[in-house]
C-alpha positions, -999 to +999 in steps of 0.1 A: +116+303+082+090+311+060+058+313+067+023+311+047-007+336+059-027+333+027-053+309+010-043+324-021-006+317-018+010+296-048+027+269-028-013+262-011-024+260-046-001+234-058-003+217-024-039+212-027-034+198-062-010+173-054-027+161-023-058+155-045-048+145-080-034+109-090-020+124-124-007+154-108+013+133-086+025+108-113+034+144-135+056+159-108+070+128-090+062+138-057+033+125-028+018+139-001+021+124+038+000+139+063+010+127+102+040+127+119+040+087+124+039+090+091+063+113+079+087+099+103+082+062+087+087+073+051+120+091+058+131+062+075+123+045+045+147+058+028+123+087+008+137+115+002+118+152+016+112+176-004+095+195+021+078+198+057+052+219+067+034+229+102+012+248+120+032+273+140+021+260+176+034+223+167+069+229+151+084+218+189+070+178+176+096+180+151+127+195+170+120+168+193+118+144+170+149+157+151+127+169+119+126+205+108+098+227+090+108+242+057+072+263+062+047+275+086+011+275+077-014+297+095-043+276+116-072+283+095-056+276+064-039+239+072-074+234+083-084+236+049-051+212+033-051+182+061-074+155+054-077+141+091-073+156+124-033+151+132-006+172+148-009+195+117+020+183+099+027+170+070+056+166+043+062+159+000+084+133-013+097+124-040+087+091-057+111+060-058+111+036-074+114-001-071+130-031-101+117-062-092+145-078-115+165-063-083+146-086-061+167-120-047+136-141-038+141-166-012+131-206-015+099-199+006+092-168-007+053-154-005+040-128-029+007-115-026-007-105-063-036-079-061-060-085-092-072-050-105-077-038-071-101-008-069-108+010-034-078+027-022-087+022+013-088-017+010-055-015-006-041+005+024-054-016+048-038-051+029-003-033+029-007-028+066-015-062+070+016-078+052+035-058+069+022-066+102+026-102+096+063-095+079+056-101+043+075-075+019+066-079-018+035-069-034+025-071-069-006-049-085-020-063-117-036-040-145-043-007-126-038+027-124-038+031-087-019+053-072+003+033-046+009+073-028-029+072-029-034+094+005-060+074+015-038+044+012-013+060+028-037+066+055-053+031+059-024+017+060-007+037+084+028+045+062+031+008+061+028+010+021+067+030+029+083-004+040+072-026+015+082-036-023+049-030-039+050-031-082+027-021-102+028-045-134+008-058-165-003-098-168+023-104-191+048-096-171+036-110-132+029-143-154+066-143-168+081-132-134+062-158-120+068-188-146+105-180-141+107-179-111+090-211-103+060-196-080+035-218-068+004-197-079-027-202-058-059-175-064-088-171-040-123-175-054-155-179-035-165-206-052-134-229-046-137-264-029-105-263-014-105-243+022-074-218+027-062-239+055-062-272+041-035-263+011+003-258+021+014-220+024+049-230+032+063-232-006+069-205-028+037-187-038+023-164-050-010-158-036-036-138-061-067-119-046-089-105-072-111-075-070-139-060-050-165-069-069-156-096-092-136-127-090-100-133-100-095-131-136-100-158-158-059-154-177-049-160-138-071-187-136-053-209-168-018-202-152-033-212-114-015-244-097-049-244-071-076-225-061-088-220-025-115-201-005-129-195+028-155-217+037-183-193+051-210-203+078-234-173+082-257-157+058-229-138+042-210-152+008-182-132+002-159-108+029-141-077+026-111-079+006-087-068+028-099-090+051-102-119+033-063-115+023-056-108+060-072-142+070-051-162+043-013-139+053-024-150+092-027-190+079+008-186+058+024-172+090+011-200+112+020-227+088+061-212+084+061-208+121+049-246+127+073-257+104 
């Protein structure tokens, strides 16, 4: 077992890097996963390690749970590598990744398109909502967000690991979705039709655009309907991730009545 004592060593270096830098990762291939929940979640995933590291006192959590540490780090330095206060492990992958040509969509099926998405924790915190609600396939249109993000990782509690997310231009999520005959339905504040009056149960694809702006105007010209949440407070607009959550929750109610 081998064992790192100094803040100085190489492997801390490029550690630290990876952990931190979207091109870095993108370069090497590789992500980091801090939390054993975690961890555990991507391998089952079907990711493959390319390493595991612990403090010394903690390397008991992985016997039991049938992992094993490739490297010991010394207290005071994982201090300085995790992000969050966990059982001081953590692992790096190696990227897969997914075709969506691969994909077999069903009659019903329910894509949820992300517009230019920009904060990596709202992002996190969508993926654990499809997956908490049992949808699989994401799209993200025109971005250079890391899906291994950490911090999407984190918010969405390795739930990004189980899911079919794919990072595509316009073009091609307009083609995909012409071809496949998607019902395409965007959410804009302004819309007159509530999210709960429209039927869910077809095959769509549902389009949520960014933080701070509205869906964009080429998914607009391809959109079969446009619907909102009708809002009764002082507010006009919610949280993007909760927003989406509120219209996945309606789908799901809708397919289970049916």
């Amino acid at each position: 077992m081998k064992i790192i004592s100094s803040i100085n060593n190489i492997k801390i270096k490029y550690l630290k890097k990876l952990r931190s830098s979207n091109s870095f990762r993108k370069k090497e291939r590789k992500f980091y996963v801090e939390g054993l929940k975690e961890l555990k979640l991507c391998i089952e995933s079907g990711f493959i390690v390319d390493s595991i590291y612990c403090s010394s006192n903690v390397s008991q959590i992985l016997e039991i749970n049938s992992l094993k540490a490739d490297y010991f780090i010394d207290d005071k330095i994982m201090s300085q590598i995790i992000m969050r206060k966990t059982e001081g492990i953590f692992g790096i992958f190696n990227e897969k990744s997914n075709k969506i040509n691969a994909i077999e969509f069903s009659k019903d099926e329910f894509i949820l398109v992300l517009d230019r998405p920009e904060k990596p924790g709202n992002v996190g915190a969508i993926f654990r909502s499809c997956q908490a609600f049992g949808f699989k396939n994401i799209i993200i249109a025109e971005t250079n967000l890391d899906i291994y993000n950490p911090i999407i990782i984190r918010s969405s509690l390795g739930a990004v690991f189980k899911l079919n997310v794919f990072k595509l231009s316009f073009e091609c999520i307009k083609n995909l979705l012409k071809k496949e005959k998607f019902k395409i339905i965007i959410s804009d504040v302004d819309a007159k039709i509530p999210y709960n009056k429209i039927n869910l149960k077809e095959k769509i694809a549902l389009v949520m655009g960014p933080e701070k702006s509205k869906v964009s105007s080429d998914f607009k010209k391809i959109s079969d309907s446009v619907i909102g949440i009708p809002m009764y407070g002082d507010v006009d607009s919610l949280n993007l991730s909760v927003a989406t959550s509120i219209i996945l929750a309606e789908s799901v109610n809708q397919r289970k009545i049916s």
